[in-house]
C-alpha positions in Angstrom: -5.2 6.7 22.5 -2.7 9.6 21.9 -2.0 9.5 25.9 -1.5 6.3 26.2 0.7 5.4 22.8 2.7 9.1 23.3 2.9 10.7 26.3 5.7 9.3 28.0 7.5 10.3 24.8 6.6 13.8 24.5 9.1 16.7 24.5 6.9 20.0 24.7 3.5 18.8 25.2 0.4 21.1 25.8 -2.9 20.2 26.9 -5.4 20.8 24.3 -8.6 22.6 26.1 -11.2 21.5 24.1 -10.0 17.4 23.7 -8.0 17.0 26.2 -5.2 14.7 24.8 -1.7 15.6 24.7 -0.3 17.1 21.6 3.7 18.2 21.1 6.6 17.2 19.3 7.9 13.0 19.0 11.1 12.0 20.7 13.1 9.5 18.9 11.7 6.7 21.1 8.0 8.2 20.2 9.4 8.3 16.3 10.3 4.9 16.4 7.2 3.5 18.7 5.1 5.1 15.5 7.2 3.6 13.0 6.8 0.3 15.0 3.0 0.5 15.2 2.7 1.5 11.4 1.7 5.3 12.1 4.3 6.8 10.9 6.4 4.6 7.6 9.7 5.6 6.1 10.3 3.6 2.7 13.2 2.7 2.4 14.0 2.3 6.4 15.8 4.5 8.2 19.3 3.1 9.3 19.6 3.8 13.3 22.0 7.0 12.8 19.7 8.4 10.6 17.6 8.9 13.9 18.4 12.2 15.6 16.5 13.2 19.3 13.8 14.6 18.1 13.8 14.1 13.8 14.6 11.6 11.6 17.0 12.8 8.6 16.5 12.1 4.9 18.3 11.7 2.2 18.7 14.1 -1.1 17.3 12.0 -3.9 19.1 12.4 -7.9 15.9 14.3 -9.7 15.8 18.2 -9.4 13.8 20.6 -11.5 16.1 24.0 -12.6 14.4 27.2 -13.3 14.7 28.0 -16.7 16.1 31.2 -17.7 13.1 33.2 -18.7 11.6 36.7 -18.6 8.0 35.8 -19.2 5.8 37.4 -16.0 4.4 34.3 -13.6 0.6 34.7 -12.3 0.8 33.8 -8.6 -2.3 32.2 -8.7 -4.3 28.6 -7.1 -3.3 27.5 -11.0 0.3 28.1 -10.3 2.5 25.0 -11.5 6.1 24.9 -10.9 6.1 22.5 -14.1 5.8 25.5 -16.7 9.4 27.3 -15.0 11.6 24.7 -14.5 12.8 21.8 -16.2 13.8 18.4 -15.2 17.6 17.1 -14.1 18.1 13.3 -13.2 21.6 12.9 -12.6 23.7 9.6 -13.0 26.0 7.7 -10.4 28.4 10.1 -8.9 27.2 13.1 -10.7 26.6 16.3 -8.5 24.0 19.4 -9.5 26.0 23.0 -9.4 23.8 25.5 -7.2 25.2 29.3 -8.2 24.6 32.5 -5.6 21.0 33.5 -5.4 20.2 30.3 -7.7 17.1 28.0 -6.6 16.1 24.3 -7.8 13.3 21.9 -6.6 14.8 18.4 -5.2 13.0 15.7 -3.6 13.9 13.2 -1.0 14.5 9.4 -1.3 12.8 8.1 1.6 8.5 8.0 1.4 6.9 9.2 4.5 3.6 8.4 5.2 1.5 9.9 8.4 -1.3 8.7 10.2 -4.4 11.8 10.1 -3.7 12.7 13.3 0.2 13.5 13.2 2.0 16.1 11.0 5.5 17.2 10.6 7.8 20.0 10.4 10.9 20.1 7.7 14.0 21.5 8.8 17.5 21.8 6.9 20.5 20.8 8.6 22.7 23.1 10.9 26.0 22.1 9.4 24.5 23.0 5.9 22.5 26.2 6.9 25.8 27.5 8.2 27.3 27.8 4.3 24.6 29.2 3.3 22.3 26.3 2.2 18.1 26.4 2.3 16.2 23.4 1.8 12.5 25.0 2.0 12.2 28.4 1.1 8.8 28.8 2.9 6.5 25.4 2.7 8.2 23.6 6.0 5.3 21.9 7.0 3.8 18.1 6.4 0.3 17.8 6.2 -1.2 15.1 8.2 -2.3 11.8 6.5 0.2 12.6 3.2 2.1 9.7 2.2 4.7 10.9 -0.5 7.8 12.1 -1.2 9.0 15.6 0.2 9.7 17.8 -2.2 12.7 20.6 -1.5 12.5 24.0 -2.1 16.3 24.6 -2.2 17.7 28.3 -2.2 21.7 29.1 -2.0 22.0 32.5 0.8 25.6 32.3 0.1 28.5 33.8 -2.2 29.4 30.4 -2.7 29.0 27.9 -5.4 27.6 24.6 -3.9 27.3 21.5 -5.0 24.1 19.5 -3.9 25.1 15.3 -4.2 22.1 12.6 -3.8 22.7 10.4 -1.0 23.3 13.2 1.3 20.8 13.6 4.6 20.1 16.9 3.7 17.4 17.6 6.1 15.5 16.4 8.7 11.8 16.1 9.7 10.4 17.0 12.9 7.0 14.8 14.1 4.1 16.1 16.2 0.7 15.0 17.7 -2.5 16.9 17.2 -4.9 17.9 19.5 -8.5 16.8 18.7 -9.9 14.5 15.7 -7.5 14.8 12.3 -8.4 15.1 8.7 -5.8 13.5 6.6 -4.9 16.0 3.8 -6.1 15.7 0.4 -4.9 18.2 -2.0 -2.6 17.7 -4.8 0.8 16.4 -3.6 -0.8 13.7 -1.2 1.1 11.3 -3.1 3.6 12.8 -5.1 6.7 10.5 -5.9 8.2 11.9 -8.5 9.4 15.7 -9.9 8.6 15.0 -13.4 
């Protein structure tokens, strides 16, 4: 069970009234137990420094979606697709995607995380990065439990400055918790996304 497999490991934990089994946020060692016992994977593995205390960090991947510049009004809507405003970017080896004041752009990471249905996970950007400026989610931080894809970035410049994003960089990092009580793995449409195309 969750006490036995986590709780030694737990940074945070609460008692959950109605189940009784401890829920709270992995340490590093409680990352890599799950890792270990195939309930949480990272494709391609993580090297050991990409482990941090409490997250693991991933790495910005070379496909981003740009919005397009366009005056057409967007329906916020349960039909909304992010397809119809952007367009696609791959870059090639050593290539580097300009990121203007105020500008947004989708990204995605290179590592594939997949959760068991009874943990979830939070995405975080990077201090050294959010202090010039630098968003990786504009709102949609959190990780369903059961997904097994790709994360996709929401990337926003704050600054006044021009930034470069670069694949290969650990641009963010992912947080891992426990749930209280029986979980549903998620089914909606980015279960399994792998790709920004």
């Amino acid at each position: 069970g969750i006490n036995a497999e986590y709780g030694p490991f737990l940074l945070n934990f609460t008692m959950s009234s109605t189940s009784g089994v401890l829920s709270g946020v992995l340490t590093k060692a409680a990352i890599k137990a799950a890792i270990e016992s195939g309930r949480i994977t990272v494709d391609p593995p993580l090297e050991e420094d990409a482990f941090g205390c409490a997250s693991i960090d991933l790495t910005l991947h070379n496909e981003f979606r740009v919005f397009k510049n366009r005056q057409e009004v967007l329906d916020i809507n349960e039909d909304v697709d992010y397809h119809s405003v952007t367009e696609l970017v791959v870059l090639g080896e050593g290539e580097k995607l300009l990121l203007l004041p105020g500008q947004a752009c989708l990204a995605i990471t290179r590592e594939r995380v997949s959760l068991a249905s009874d943990i979830c996970g939070l995405l975080e950007g990077r201090s050294r990065f959010a202090r010039v400026g630098l968003a990786v989610h504009i709102t949609a931080g959190y990780i369903q439990p059961g997904v097994s894809n790709r994360t996709v970035l929401e990337i926003f410049n704050a600054s006044t400055v021009p930034l470069n994003l670069i694949p290969g960089v650990r641009l963010c990092q992912m947080l891992f918790m426990t749930m209280a009580g029986e979980g549903t793995a998620y089914s909606g449409r980015f279960t399994e996304q792998e790709t920004l195309k």
